[in-house]
C-alpha positions as CSV (number, residue, x, y, z in Angstrom):
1,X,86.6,95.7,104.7
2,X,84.6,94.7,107.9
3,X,85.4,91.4,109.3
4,X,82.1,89.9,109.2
5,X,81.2,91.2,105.7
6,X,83.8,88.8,103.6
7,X,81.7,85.5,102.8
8,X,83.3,82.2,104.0
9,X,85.0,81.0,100.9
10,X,86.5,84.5,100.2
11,X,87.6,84.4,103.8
12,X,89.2,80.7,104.0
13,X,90.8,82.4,100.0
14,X,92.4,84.9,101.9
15,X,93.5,82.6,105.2
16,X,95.4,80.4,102.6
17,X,97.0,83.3,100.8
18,X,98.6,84.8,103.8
19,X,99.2,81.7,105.1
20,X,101.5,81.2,101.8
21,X,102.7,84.4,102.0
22,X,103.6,84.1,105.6
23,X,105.4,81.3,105.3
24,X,107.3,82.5,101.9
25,X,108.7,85.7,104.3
26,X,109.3,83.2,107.3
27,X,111.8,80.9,105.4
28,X,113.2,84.0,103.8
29,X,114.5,85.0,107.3
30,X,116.4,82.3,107.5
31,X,118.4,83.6,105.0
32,X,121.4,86.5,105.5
33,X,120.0,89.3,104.2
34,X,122.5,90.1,100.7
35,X,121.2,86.6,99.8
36,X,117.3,86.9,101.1
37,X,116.5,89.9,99.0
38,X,117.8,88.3,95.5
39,X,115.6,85.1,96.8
40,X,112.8,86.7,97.5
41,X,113.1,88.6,94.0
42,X,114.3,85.0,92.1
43,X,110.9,83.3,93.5
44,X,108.6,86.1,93.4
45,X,109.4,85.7,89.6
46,X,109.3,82.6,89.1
47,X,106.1,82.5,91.0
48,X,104.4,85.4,89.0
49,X,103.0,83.4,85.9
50,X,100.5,81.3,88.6
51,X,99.1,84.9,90.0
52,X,98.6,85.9,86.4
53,X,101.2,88.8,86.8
54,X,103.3,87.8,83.5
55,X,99.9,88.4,81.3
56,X,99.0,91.4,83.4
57,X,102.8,93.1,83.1
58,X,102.3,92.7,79.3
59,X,99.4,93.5,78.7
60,X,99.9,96.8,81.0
61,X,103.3,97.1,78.5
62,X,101.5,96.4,75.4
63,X,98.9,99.7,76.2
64,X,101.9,101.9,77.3
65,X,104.5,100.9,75.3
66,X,103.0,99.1,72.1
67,X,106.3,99.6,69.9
68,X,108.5,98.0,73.1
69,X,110.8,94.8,71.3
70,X,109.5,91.0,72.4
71,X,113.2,90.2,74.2
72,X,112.5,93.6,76.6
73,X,108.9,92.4,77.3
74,X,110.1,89.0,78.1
75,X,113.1,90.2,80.2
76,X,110.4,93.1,81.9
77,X,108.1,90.2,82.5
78,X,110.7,88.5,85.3
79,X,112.3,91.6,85.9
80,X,109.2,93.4,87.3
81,X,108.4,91.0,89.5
82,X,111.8,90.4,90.8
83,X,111.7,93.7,92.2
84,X,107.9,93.9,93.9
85,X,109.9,90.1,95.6
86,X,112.8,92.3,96.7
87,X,110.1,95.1,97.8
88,X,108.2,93.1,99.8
89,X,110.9,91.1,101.7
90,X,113.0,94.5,102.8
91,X,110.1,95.6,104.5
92,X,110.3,92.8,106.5
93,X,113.5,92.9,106.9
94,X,114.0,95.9,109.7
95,X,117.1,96.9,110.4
96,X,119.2,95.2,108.0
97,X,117.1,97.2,105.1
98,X,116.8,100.5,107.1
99,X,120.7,100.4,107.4
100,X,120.8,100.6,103.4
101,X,118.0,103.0,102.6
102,X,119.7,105.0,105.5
103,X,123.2,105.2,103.4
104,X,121.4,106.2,100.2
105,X,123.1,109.6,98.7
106,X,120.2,111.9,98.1
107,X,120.6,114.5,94.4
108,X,118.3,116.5,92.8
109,X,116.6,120.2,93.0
110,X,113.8,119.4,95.0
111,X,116.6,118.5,98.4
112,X,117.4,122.1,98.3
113,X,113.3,122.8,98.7
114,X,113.0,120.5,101.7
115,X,115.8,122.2,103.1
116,X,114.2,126.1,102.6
117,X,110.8,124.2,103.5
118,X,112.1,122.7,107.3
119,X,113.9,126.0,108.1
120,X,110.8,128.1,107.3
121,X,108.6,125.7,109.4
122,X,106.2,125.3,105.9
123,X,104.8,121.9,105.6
124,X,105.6,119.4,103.0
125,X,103.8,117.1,100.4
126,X,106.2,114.4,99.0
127,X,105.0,112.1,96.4
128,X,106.0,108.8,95.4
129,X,105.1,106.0,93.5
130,X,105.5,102.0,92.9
131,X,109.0,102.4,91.6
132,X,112.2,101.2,92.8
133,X,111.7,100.7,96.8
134,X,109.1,103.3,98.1
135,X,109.3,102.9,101.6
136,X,113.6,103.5,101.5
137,X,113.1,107.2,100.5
138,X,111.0,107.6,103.3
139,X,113.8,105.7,105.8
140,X,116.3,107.7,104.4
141,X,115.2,110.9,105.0
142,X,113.5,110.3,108.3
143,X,117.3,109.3,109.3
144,X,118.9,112.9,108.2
145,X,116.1,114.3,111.0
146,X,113.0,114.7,108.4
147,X,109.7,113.7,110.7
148,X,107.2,112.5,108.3
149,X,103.8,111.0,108.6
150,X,102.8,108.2,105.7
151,X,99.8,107.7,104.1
152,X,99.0,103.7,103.5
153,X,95.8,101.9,101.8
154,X,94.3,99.3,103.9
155,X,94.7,95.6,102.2
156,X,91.8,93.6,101.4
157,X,93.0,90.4,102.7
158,X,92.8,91.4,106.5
159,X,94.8,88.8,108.0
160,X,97.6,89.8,105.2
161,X,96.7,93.8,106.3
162,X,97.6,92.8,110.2
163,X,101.3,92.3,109.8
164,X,101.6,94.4,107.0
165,X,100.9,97.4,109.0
166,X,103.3,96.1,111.6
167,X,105.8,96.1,109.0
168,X,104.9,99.6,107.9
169,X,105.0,101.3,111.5
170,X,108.6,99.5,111.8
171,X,110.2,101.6,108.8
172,X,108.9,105.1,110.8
173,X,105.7,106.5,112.4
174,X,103.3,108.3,112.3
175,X,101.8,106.2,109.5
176,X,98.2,107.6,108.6
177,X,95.4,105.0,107.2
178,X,92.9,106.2,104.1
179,X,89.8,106.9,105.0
180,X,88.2,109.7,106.9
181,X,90.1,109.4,110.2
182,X,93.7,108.8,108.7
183,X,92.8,111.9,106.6
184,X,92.2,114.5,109.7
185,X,95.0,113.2,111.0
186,X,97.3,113.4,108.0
187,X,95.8,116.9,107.4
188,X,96.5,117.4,111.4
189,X,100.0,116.8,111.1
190,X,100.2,119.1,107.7
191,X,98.7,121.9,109.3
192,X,101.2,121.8,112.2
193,X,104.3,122.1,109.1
194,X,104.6,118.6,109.2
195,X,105.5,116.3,106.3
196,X,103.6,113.4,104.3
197,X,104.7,111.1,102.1
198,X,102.2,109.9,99.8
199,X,102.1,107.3,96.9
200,X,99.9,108.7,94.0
201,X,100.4,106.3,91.0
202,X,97.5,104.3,91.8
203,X,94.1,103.9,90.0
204,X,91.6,106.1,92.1
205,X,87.7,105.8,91.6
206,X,86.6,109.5,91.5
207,X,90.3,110.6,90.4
208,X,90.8,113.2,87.4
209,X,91.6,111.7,84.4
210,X,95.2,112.9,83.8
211,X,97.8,111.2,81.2
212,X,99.9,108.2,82.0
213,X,102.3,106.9,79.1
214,X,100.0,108.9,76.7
215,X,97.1,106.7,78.3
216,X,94.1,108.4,80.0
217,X,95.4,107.2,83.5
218,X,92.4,108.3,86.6
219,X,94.5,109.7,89.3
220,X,94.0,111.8,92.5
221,X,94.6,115.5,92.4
222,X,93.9,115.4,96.4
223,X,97.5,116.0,97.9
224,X,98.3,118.9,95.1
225,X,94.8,120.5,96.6
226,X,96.4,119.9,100.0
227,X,99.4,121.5,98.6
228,X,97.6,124.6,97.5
229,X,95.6,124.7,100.9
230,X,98.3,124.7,103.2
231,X,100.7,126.3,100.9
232,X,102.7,122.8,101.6
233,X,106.0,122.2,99.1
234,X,105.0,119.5,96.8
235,X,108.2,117.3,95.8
236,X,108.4,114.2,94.3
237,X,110.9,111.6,95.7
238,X,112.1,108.2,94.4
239,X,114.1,105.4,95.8
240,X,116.2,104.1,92.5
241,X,117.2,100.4,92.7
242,X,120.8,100.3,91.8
243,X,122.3,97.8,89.6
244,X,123.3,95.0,93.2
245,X,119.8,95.1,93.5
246,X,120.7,95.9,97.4
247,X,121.2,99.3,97.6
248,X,119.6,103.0,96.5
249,X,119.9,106.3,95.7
250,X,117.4,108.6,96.3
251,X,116.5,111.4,93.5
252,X,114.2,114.2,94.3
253,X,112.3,116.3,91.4
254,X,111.9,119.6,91.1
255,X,109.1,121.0,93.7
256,X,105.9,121.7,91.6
257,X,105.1,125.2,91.4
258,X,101.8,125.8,92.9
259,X,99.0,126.7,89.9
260,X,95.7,124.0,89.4
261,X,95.3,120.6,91.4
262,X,95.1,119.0,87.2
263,X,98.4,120.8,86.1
264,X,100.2,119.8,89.3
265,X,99.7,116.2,89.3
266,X,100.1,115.8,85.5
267,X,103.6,117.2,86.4
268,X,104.0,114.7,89.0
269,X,103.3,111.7,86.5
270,X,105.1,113.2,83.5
271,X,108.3,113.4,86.4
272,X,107.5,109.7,87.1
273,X,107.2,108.5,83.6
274,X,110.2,109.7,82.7
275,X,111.9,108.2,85.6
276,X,110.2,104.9,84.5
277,X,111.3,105.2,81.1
278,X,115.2,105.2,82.5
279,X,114.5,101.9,84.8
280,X,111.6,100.1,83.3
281,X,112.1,96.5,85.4
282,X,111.7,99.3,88.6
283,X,108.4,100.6,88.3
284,X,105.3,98.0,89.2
285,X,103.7,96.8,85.7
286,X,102.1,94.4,87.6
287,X,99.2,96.9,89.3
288,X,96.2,98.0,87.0
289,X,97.2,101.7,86.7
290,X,95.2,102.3,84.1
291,X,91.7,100.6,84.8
292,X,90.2,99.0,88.5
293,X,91.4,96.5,90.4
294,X,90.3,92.7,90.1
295,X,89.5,90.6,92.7
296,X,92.9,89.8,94.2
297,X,93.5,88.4,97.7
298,X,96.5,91.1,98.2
299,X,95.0,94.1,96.6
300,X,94.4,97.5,98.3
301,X,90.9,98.1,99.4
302,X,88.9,101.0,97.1
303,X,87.4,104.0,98.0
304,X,84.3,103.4,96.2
């Protein structure tokens, strides 16, 4: 969002929030790291009822999940929160984080495709979502020699956005913004048998309306039509929190066979709700998958 096209109280909104936020992160560095992230995570959800988060986590639980027991919503409703708290503090936290995400143990079918996809110099497609800790798949991977662009969603709150993107460029470059430029260079760096990461479990104006949790859930069929394009593997990865709360393991799904951009990506959220389904208190309740965005301070900016 241009500068000069936020009014002045949504501006001097957005000032304070970072300012908050800011100083939340600040103090948090004052802390050793194995205690930070649990702090972050404690106050983050403690913190959550005043942004509105424990009605929106159970509200989002209540549409997905109607049948789920009180005691599991109530312990989701601190738990989810918890996590977005350690989130957002590791990225932040440079090297002490990249150190962990680095040591993660890496399983699953789709490590073998990555593999056959580098040797044959044929680009790559990995998908992600708001589960466990993104951004320490990525890390870990880019440290075992994988070169991968990332695609990232501009914040609203622009003086929030600023150091954010600081942040991101410290986990690895090249990081590519949405919108028309990021996307010729993202498709750029494709061509050339590069690899993206890309988060796709996000509400997307002008998506296809795929399934969610049984839910009609719009989502973006755009990297699986890359995918067919370029002839790019298309893998699903995941960053699983394990139980310290410190450390990961990274899984990666079966690649999707190439067929139709609709078929592909509902194969990419059925592989993600399942994973959610294992570690519900890891994947982000707190985001409105399956209708627009509000007006939040923090929110990524829309297409639309």
């Amino acid at each position: 969002m241009p500068k000069d096209a936020i009014s002045l109280p949504l501006r001097a909104r957005y000032f304070a929030g970072n300012l908050f936020v800011r100083g939340l992160i600040g103090l948090a560095g004052l802390v050793p790291y194995r205690w930070r992230v649990p702090l972050m995570g404690w106050l983050t959800a403690r913190l959550a009822p005043l942004a509105g988060y424990d009605d929106r986590v159970r509200a989002n639980l209540a549409l997905a999940c109607p049948d789920l027991p009180e005691a599991e919503i109530r312990r989701l409703i601190r738990a989810v929160p918890d996590n977005a708290g350690r989130t957002m503090i590791e990225l932040y936290a440079g090297g002490p984080f990249l150190e962990r995400a680095r040591a993660a143990p890496i399983s699953g079918p789709g490590l073998t495709a990555l593999e056959e996809a580098r040797a044959s110099g044929r680009p790559v497609i990995l998908m992600s979502g708001h589960f466990g800790n993104y951004i320490a798949a990525r890390a870990s991977l880019m440290a075992r020699g994988y070169r991968m662009g990332g695609l990232y969603r501009r914040m609203a709150n622009p003086y929030f956005n600023r150091h954010y993107v600081n942040a991101l460029l410290g986990t690895g470059r090249p990081m590519f913004e949405q919108g028309r430029r990021g996307m010729m260079e993202m498709v750029r760096h494709l061509k050339q048998g590069g690899i993206i990461a890309i988060i796709g479990d996000q509400h997307v104006h002008g998506g296809r309306e795929l399934r969610f949790f049984g839910q009609p859930a719009m989502t973006s069929v755009v990297p699986a039509e890359l995918a067919l394009k370029y002839d790019a593997a298309l893998i699903p990865v995941y960053a699983i929190r394990q139980p310290d709360g410190l450390n990961f393991r990274i899984e990666m799904q079966a690649e999707i066979r190439h067929s139709d951009p609709e078929t592909m990506t509902q194969t990419i959220n059925d592989g993600l709700e399942a994973l959610v389904r294992d570690h519900m208190d890891q994947w982000f309740w707190i985001h409105r998958r399956w209708k627009p965005w509000g007006k939040f301070g923090l929110q990524p900016e829309t297409s639309d």
